[in-house]
C-alpha positions in Angstrom: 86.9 184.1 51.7 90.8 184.2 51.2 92.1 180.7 52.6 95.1 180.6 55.1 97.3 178.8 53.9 101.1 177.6 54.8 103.3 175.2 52.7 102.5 171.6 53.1 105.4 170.8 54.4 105.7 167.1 55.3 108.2 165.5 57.4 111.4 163.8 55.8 109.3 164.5 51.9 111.7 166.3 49.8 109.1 169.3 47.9 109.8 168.4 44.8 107.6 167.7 42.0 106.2 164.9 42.1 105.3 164.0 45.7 103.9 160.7 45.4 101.4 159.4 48.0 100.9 155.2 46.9 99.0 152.4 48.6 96.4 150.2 48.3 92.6 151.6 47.3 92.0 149.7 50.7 93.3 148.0 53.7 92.6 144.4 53.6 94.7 142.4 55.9 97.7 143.6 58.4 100.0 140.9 55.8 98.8 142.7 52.4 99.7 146.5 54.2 102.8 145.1 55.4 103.6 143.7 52.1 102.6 146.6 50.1 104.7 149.1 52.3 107.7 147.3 52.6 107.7 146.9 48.5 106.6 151.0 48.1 109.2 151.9 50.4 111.9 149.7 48.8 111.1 151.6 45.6 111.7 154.7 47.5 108.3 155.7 48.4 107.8 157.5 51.3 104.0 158.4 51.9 101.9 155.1 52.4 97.6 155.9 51.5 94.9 153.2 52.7 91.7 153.5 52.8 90.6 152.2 56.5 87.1 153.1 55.6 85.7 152.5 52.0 82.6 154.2 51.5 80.6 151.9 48.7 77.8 153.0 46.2 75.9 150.2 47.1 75.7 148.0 50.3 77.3 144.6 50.1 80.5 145.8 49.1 83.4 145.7 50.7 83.7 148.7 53.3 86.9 148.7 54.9 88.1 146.8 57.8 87.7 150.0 60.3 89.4 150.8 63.2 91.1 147.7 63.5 93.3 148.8 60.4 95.0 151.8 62.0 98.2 149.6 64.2 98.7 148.4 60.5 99.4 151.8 59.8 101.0 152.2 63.1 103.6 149.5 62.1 104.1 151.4 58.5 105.4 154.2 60.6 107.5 152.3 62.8 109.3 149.5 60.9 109.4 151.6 57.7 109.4 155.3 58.5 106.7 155.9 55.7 104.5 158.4 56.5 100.6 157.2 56.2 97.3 158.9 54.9 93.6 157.5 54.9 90.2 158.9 54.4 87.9 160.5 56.6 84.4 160.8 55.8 82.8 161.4 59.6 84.1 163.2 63.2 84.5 159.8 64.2 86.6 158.7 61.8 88.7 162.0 62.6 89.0 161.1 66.3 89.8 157.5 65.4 92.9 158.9 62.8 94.5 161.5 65.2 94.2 159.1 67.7 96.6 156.8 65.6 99.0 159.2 64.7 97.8 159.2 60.8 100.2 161.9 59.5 97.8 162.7 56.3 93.7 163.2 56.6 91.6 163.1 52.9 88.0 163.8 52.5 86.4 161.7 49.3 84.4 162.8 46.7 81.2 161.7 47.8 81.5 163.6 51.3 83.1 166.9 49.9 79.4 167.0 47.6 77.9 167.4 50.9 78.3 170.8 52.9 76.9 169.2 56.0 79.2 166.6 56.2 82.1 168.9 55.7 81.2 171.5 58.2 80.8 167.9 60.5 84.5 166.9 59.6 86.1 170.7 60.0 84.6 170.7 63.4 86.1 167.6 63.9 89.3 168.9 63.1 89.5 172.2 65.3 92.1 172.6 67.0 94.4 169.7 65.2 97.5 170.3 63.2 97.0 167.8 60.6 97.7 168.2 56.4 94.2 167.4 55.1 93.5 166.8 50.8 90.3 167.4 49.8 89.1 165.6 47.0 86.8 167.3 44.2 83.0 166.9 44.7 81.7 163.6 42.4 79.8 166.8 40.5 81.9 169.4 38.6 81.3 172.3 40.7 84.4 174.5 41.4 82.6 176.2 44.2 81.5 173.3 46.0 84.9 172.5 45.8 86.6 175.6 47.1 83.4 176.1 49.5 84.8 172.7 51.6 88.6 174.0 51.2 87.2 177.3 53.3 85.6 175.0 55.7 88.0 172.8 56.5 90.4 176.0 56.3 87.9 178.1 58.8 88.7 175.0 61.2 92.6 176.5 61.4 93.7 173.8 59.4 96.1 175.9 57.3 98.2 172.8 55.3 95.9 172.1 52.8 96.2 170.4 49.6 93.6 168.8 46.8 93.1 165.8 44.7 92.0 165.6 41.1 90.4 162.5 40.8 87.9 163.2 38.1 84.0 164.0 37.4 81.4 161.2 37.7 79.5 161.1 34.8 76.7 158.9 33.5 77.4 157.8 30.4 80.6 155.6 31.1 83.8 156.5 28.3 87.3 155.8 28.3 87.4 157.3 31.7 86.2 156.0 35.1 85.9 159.9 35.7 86.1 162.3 33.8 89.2 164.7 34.3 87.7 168.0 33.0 91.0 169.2 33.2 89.9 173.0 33.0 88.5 172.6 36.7 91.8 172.2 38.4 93.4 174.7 36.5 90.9 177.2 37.6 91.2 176.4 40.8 95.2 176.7 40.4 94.5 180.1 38.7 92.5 181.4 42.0 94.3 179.6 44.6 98.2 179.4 43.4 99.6 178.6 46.8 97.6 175.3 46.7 99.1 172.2 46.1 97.6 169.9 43.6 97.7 166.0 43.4 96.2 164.1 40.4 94.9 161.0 40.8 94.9 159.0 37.8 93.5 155.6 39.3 90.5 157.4 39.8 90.3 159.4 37.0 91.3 156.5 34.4 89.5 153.3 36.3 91.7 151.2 34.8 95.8 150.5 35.5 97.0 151.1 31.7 95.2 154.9 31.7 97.6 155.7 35.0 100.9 156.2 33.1 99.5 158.8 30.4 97.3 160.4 33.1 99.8 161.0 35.1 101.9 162.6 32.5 99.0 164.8 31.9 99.1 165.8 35.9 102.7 166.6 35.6 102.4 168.7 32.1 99.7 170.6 33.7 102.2 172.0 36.8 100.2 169.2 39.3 102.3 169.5 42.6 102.1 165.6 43.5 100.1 162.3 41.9 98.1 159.7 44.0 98.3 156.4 43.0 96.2 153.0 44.2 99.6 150.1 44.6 99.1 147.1 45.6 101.1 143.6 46.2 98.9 141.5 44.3 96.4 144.0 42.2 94.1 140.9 40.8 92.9 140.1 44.1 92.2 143.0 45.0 89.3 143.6 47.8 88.3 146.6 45.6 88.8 148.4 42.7 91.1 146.1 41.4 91.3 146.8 37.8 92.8 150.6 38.6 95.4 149.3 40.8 99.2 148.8 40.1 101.9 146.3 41.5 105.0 148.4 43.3 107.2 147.3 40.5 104.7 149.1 37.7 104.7 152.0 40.3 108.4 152.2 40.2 108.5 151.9 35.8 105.8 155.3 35.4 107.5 157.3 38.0 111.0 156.3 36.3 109.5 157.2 33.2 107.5 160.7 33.8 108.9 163.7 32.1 108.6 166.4 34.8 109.8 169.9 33.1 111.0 172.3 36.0 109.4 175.8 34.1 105.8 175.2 35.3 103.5 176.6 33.0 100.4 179.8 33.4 97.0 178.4 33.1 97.0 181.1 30.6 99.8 179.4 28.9 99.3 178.2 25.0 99.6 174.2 26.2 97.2 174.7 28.8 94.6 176.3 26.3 95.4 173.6 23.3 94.5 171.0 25.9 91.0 172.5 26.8 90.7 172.7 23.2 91.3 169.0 22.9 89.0 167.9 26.2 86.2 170.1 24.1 86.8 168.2 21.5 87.2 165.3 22.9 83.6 166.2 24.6 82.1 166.9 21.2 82.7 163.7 20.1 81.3 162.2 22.6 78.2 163.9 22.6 77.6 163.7 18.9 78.2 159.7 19.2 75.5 159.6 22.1 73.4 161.8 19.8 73.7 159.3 17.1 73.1 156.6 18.9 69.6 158.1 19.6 69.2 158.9 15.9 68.9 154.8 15.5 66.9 154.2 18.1 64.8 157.3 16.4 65.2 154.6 13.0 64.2 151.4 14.6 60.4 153.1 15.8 59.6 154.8 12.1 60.8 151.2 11.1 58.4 149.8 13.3 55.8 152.4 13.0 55.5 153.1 9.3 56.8 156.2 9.4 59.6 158.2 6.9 62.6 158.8 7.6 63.0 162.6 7.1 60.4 164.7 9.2 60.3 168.4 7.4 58.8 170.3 10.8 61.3 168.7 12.9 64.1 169.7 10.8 63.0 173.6 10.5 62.6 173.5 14.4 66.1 172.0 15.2 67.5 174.6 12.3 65.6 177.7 14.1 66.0 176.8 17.6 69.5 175.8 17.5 70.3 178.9 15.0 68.9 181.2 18.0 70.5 179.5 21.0 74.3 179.9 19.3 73.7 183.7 18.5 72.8 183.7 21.9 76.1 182.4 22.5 78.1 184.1 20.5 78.2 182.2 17.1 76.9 183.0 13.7 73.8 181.9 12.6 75.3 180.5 9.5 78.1 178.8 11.3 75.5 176.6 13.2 73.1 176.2 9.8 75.9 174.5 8.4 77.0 172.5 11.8 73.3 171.2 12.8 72.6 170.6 8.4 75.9 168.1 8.7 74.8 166.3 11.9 71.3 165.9 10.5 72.8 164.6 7.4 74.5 161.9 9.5 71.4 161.7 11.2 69.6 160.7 8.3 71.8 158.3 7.0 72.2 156.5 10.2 68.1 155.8 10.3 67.8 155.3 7.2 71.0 152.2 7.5 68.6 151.2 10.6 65.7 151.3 7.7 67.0 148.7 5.5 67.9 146.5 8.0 
């Protein structure tokens, strides 16, 4: 399905790169909003984001003050002509937002995993004339993806945007979520008219990873960033530790180098940085693999048992040999890769050994 799309045009936003949408992860009291706003919008910010409705992995947490959070907004609109965006994650959040005049709708992570629930929101939407951003799905699934952009799309919404905000993944690294860069720029590469907004408070999970990740956004041709502000960031309600004061805000944006010559997805750059996110990847995975190797240690140690097993070797040699012909490597080039990680191996049980 081809989507239907016209520019995202939004009212009194100049379209230039990079339209920034800042705010608060949520909506805590009408003072902090107010507060918040009025320093964005001093530092020239004119799109105001706050979550009315915080959808938590666990119960207990904080959830968002609901309805009674959308005057607050109301009075952003009136006393500061900022425009204002929340999430929506059911009809009747939908109903509750166009009642209010919320000028920008975005679907979460967690609700654009689920088909049912986007097929819920688009038939919520029929009929409106609302710019909605859908998130990507917490799982990195471009189709998934593009599947709830056709739904929300088959609804007539036709000004549609998305928002990088990362990949969850279980092992916890540097990143909150992982950015898997080469999944937005696929999705630039099939859908060019779309807009794209990164959203490094997500993505990094932590306020000093917003400034480079942004940067990343705008190398990478993003169209706009989405950025968690807040008047007082330390007492936060949540997410606290990704969230920036206005005046932080206002020093990255000043800061951003933003090239006008937007690079291909097939450009050289874009490549070298898939290279480096494989890479990066790698390294990862060969750190959790050794980290498995000790534990491996620790139970011969306790057990008895030598450190070098000869059957287990010759299996990981043949097995892995086969699997990278399979994909397109020599064998010889992974005899020599999986002899030097089973090297390391080695040593790293046998350091647990002596111990």
């Amino acid at each position: 399905m081809e989507l239907e799309l016209q520019p995202l045009k939004l009212p009194g936003i100049e379209p230039k790169r990079p339209v920034v949408i800042a705010g608060p992860c949520s909506a805590e009291t009408e003072e902090q909003v107010m507060e918040t706003a009025t320093q964005l919008a001093k530092k020239g910010i004119k799109i105001f984001r706050a979550g009315i409705w915080k959808p938590r992995t666990k119960p207990g947490g904080f959830e968002g003050v609901g309805t009674v959070g959308l005057p607050w907004l109301q009075r952003v609109q009136k006393e500061l002509g900022m425009l204002t965006a929340t999430e929506v994650a059911t009809p009747r959040h939908v109903e509750a937002a166009l009642d209010a005049g919320v000028d920008i709708l975005w679907v979460g992570a967690r609700t654009v995993a689920n088909p049912f629930a986007m097929q819920e929101l688009a038939d919520s939407l029929r009929g409106a004339d609302v710019p909605v951003l859908v998130k990507n799905p917490v799982n990195p699934d471009l189709e998934l993806w593009i599947g709830g952009l056709e739904r929300i799309n088959g609804a007539g919404i036709k000004r549609l945007g998305v928002i990088h905000r990362g990949f969850s993944s279980y092992d916890k690294r540097l990143y909150r979520n992982l950015p898997m860069w080469h999944i937005p720029i696929e999705l630039r590469r099939r859908i060019p008219a779309l807009p794209i907004f990164g959203d490094p408070s997500h993505i990094g999970g932590k306020r000093e990873l917003i400034a480079p990740l942004s940067q990343q956004a705008m190398d990478l041709g993003f169209d706009g960033l989405v950025i968690e502000s807040h008047c007082r960031p330390d007492d936060a309600w949540s997410d606290s530790f990704q969230q920036i004061t206005p005046d932080v805000l206002d020093f990255i944006l000043d800061k951003l180098v933003v090239r006008n010559g937007v690079q291909s997805t097939e450009s050289l750059e874009a490549l070298r940085r898939q290279i480096d996110e494989c890479d990066n990847s790698i390294i990862e995975l060969l750190a959790k693999r050794m980290r498995v190797s000790r534990e491996i240690g620790l139970y011969k140690r306790e057990h008895d048992m030598t450190v070098v097993q000869t059957g287990r070797y010759t299996e990981i040699l043949d097995k892995r040999g086969a699997q990278g012909v399979l994909c397109g490597m020599s064998g010889e080039f992974m005899k020599v890769i999986f002899e030097a990680i089973h090297e390391e191996s080695v040593r790293q049980q046998i350091d647990i050994m002596n111990k």
